[in-house]
TORLUMVO-699441 format. One record per residue (C-alpha): residue in three letters; z, x, y. Coordinates in steps of 0.02 Angstrom, whole numbers, padded with zeros to 5 digits, always signed. Layout:
REM TORLUMVO-699441
ALAZXY ...
REM end
This chain:
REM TORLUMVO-699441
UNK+08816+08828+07051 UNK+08678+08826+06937 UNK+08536+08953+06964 UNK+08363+08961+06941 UNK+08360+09059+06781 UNK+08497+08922+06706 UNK+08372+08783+06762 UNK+08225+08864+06673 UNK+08341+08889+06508 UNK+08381+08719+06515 UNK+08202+08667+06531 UNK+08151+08798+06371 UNK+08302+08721+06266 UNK+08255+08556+06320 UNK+08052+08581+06252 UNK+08111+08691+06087 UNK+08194+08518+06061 UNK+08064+08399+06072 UNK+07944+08490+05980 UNK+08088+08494+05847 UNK+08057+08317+05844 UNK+07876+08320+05797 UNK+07884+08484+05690 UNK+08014+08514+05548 UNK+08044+08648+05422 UNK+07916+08558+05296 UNK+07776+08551+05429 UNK+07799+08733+05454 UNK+07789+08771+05274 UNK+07612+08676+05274 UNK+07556+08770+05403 UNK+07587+08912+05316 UNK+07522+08851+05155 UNK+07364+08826+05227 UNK+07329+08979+05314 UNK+07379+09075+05147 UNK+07254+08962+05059 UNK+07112+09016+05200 UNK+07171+09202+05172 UNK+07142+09175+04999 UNK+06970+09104+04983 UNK+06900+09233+05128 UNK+06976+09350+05043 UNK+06894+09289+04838 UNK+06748+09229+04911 UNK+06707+09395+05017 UNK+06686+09297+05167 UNK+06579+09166+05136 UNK+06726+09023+05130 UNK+06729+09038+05322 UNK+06537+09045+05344 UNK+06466+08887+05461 UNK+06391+08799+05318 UNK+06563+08784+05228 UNK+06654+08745+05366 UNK+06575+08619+05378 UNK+06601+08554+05206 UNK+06779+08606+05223 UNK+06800+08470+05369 UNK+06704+08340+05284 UNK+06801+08369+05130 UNK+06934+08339+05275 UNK+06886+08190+05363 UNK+06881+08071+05205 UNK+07045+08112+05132 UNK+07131+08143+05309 UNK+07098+07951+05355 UNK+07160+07895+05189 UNK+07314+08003+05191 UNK+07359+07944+05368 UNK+07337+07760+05298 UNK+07463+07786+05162 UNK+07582+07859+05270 UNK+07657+07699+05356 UNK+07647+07608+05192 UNK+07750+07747+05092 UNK+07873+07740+05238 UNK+07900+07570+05191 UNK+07897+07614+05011 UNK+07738+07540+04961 UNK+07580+07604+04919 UNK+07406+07521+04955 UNK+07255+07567+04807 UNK+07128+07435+04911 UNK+07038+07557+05034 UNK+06906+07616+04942 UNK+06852+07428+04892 UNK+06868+07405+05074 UNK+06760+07566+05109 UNK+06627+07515+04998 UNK+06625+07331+05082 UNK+06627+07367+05239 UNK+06472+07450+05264 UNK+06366+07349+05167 UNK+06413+07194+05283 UNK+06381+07329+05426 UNK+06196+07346+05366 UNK+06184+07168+05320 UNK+06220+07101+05510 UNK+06107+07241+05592 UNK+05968+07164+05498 UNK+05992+07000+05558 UNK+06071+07065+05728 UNK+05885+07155+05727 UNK+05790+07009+05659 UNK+05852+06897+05822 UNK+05786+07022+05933 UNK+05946+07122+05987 UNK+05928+07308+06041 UNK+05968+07447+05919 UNK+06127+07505+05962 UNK+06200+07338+06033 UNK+06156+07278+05859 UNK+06252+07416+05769 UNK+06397+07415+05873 UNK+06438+07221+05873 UNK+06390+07248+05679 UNK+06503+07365+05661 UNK+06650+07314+05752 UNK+06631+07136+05662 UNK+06644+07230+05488 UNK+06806+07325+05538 UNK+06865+07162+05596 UNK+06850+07096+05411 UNK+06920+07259+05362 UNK+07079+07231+05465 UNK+07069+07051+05388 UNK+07093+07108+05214 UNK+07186+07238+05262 UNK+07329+07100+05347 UNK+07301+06973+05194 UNK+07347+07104+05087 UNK+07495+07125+05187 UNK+07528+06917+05186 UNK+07529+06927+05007 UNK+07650+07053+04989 UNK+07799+07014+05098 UNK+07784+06825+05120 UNK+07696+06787+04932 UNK+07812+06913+04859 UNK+07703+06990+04765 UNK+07710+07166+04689 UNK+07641+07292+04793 UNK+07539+07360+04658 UNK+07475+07206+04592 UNK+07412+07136+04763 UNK+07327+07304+04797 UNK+07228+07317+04631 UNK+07165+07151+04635 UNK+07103+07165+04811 UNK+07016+07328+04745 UNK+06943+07224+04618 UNK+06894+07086+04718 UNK+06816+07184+04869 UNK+06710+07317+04747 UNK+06655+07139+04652 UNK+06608+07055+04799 UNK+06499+07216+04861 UNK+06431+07233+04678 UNK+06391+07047+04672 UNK+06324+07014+04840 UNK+06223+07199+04881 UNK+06214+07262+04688 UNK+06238+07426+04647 UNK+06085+07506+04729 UNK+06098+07609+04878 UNK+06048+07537+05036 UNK+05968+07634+05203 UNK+06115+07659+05340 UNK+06039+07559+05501 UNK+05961+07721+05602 UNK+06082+07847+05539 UNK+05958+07980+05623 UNK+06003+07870+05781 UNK+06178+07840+05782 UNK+06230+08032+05819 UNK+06439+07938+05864 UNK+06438+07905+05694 UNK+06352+08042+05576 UNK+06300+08164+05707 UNK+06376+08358+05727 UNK+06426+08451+05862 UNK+06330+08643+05879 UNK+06280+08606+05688 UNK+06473+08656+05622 UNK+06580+08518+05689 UNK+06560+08348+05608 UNK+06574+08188+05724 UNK+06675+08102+05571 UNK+06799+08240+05569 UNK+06833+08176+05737 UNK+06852+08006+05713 UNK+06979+08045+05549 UNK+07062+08165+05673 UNK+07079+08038+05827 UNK+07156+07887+05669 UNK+07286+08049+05619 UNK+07324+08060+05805 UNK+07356+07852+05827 UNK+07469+07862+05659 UNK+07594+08010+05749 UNK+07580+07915+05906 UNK+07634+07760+05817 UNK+07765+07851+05728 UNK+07828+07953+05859 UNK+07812+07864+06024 UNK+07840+07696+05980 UNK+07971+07585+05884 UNK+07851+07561+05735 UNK+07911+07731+05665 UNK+08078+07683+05676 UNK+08040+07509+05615 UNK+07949+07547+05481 UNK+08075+07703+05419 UNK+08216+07576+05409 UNK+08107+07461+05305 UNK+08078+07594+05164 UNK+08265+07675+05194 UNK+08371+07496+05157 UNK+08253+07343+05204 UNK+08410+07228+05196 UNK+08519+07306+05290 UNK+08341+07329+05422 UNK+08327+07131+05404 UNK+08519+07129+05444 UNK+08503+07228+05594 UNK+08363+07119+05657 UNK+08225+07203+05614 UNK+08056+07123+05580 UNK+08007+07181+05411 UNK+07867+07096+05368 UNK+07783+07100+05541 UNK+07780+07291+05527 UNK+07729+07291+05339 UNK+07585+07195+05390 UNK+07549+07299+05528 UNK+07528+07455+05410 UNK+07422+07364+05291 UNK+07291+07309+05417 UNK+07305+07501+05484 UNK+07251+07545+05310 UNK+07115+07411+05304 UNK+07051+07480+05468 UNK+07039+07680+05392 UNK+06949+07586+05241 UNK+06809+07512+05349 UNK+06798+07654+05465 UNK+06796+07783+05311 UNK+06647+07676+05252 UNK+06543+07677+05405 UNK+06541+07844+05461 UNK+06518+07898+05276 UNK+06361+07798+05253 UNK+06299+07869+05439 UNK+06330+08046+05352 UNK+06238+07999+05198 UNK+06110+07901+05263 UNK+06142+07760+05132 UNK+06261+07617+05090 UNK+06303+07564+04921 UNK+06455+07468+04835 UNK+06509+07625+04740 UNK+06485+07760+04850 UNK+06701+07778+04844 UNK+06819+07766+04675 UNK+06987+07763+04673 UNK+07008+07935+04644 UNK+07000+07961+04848 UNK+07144+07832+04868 UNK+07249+07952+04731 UNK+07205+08098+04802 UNK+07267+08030+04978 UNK+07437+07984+04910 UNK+07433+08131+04832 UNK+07422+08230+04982 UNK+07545+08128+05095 UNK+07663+08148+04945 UNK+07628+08362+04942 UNK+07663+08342+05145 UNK+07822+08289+05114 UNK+07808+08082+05130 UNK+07938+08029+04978 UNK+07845+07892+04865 UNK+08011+07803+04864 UNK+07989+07765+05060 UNK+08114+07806+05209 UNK+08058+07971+05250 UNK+07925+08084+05291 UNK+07815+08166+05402 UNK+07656+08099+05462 UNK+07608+08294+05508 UNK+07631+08365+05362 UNK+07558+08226+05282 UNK+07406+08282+05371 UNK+07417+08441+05339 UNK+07424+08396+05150 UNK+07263+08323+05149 UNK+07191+08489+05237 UNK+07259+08579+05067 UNK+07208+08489+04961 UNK+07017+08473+05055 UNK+07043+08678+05044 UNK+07080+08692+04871 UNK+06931+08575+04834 UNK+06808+08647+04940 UNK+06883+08841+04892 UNK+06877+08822+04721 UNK+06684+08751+04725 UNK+06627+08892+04828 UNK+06712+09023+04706 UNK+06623+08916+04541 UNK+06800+08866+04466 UNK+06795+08731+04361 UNK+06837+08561+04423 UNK+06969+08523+04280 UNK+07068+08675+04362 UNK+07065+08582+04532 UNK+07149+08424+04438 UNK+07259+08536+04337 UNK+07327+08625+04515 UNK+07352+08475+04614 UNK+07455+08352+04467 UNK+07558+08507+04446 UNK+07592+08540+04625 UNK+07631+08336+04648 UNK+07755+08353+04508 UNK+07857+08521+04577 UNK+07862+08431+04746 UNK+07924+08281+04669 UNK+08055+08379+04534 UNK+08113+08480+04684 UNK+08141+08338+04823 UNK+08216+08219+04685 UNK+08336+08341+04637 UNK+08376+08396+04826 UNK+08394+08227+04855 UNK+08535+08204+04715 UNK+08619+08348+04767 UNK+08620+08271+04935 UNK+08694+08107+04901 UNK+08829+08185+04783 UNK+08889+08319+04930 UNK+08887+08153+05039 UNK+08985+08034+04912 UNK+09132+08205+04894 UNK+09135+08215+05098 UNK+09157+08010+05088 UNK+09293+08014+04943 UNK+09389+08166+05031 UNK+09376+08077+05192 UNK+09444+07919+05122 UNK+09588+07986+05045 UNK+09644+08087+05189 UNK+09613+07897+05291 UNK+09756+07847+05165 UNK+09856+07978+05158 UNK+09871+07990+05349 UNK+09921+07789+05334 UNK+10041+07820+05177 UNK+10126+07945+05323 UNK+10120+07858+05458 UNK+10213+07698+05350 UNK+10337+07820+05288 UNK+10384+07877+05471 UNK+10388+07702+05531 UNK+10492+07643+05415 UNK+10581+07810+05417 UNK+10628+07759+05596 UNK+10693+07600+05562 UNK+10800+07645+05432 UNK+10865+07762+05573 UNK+10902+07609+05718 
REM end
């Protein structure tokens, strides 16, 4: 007879489980990584890294590279990477202003003009986000290449058509969903970075396209094999990533207050693959952690935002984060070989007991006939 206390166990083991599923060993250890790091800073900067003002900074240091980290992280599942977004940031907005001009000119209202002028430039975000995804898996096309030249072609079309000057964000003082703040320490982009991190994990972990896209970066022809649509789900993660590029760009220029074809380099796209690859998401695709990936892009925003507030030089901030990349990358390669040899001496011991049990099981057989 089971009792209530047995029930309620069950029910404990049965939620220590699922959140098992979500959070690893490597999330924890990013979790605690980052509240060292806060520890730290309070603790060099007497205070003032946790003062309003820098918090602040700290979470708009957040929201860029925490949109472009969560856009890598599908694409490094499937063992790609994508170096377009920031060409597709620094389009994006400038078509934004262009139609709320005209949207204006024709007599529509403020905000309907900004929304449908909005929505139409993340449209064309999504666009080049899937075409770069087209080219890829059906052109065949090297990742790499296909992503450079649409960074080229997207920060040359913004350069040619708009020019390098800035131009005024249509009634950033207005659109408060975009650029605003909430009691003058929260910022309303943080929110929309942390709402795309929250439709990544829900993607990952609720719905096939985790699974999908895992098996794409683990073996993709044994995933093809097992009837898995590859390049439907590559695709998929590109236009995802085309999406955080346009959306990056809007609420950016709403914060700023102006649009121009270089406000992003590629240095923000880096530093995003850098952080999903310090969260634990392998460059060589398969596995990850969307989480941690998140939580990589909070360090690094920390270590940026700490070491500016305590007046260390900039170089040091480069210096820190290459070397961290490469003893994450030293130490998971080498776990990884470790790994695979432990597996291939289970496999060969296994084999050759397979054989030896047939070798005895012949020998009796025959054994027996002889016998009759």
């Amino acid at each position: 007879m089971t009792t209530k206390s047995q029930i309620g166990i069950n029910k404990s083991v049965s939620n220590i489980s699922a959140w098992r599923h979500y959070i690893g060993r490597y999330e924890i250890i990013m979790a605690i990584l980052n509240i060292l790091i806060i520890i730290f800073f309070y603790w060099e900067s007497r205070g003032r890294y946790v003062a309003p003002a820098n918090i602040y900074t700290l979470l708009r240091y957040t929201e860029d590279l925490g949109i472009l980290t969560m856009a890598e992280v599908p694409i490094m599942f499937a063992g790609l990477i994508d170096l377009s977004p920031t060409g597709i940031a620094n389009l994006a907005p400038l078509i934004d202003w262009s139609l709320w001009q005209y949207f204006m000119g024709a007599g529509m209202g403020f905000y309907p003009a900004l929304i449908i002028a909005t929505l139409i430039a993340w449209l064309l975000a999504a666009f080049i986000g899937f075409i770069n995804g087209v080219v890829i898996t059906k052109g065949k096309v090297n990742f790499l290449i296909a992503t450079v030249a649409m960074l080229f072609l997207t920060d040359g079309i913004a350069l040619i058509g708009w020019g390098g000057w800035p131009e005024p964000f249509p009634g950033a003082d207005r659109a408060f969903f975009f650029g605003g703040t909430v009691n003058g320490i929260l910022p309303i982009p943080f929110i929309w970075a942390l709402a795309f991190a929250i439709l990544i994990m829900f993607l990952f972990y609720k719905t096939k396209f985790g699974v999908y896209i895992t098996a794409a970066g683990s073996n993709v022809t044994w995933a093809k094999e097992a009837g898995v649509p590859v390049d439907r789900y590559i695709i998929i993660a590109f236009i995802l990533s085309g999406i955080a590029g346009g959306i990056l760009g809007v609420i950016d220029g709403s914060v700023v207050r102006e649009v121009s074809a270089t406000n992003f380099t590629s240095d923000l796209t880096l530093e995003a693959i850098a952080a999903a690859v310090i969260g634990g998401t392998l460059l060589i695709g398969g596995k990850g952690t969307p989480i941690g990936s998140f939580l990589g892009a909070v360090l690094i925003a920390q270590l940026l935002d700490g070491f500016t507030v305590l007046g260390v030089n900039a170089y040091t901030y480069d210096a820190i984060i290459g070397l961290a990349i490469l003893v994450l990358m030293v130490s998971t390669g080498s776990r990884e070989t470790l790994t695979q040899y432990f597996r291939r001496i289970s496999r060969l011991r296994m084999t050759e007991e397979i054989e030896h049990q047939q070798v005895v099981a012949n020998w009796n057989s025959n054994d027996n006939k002889n016998k009759q």
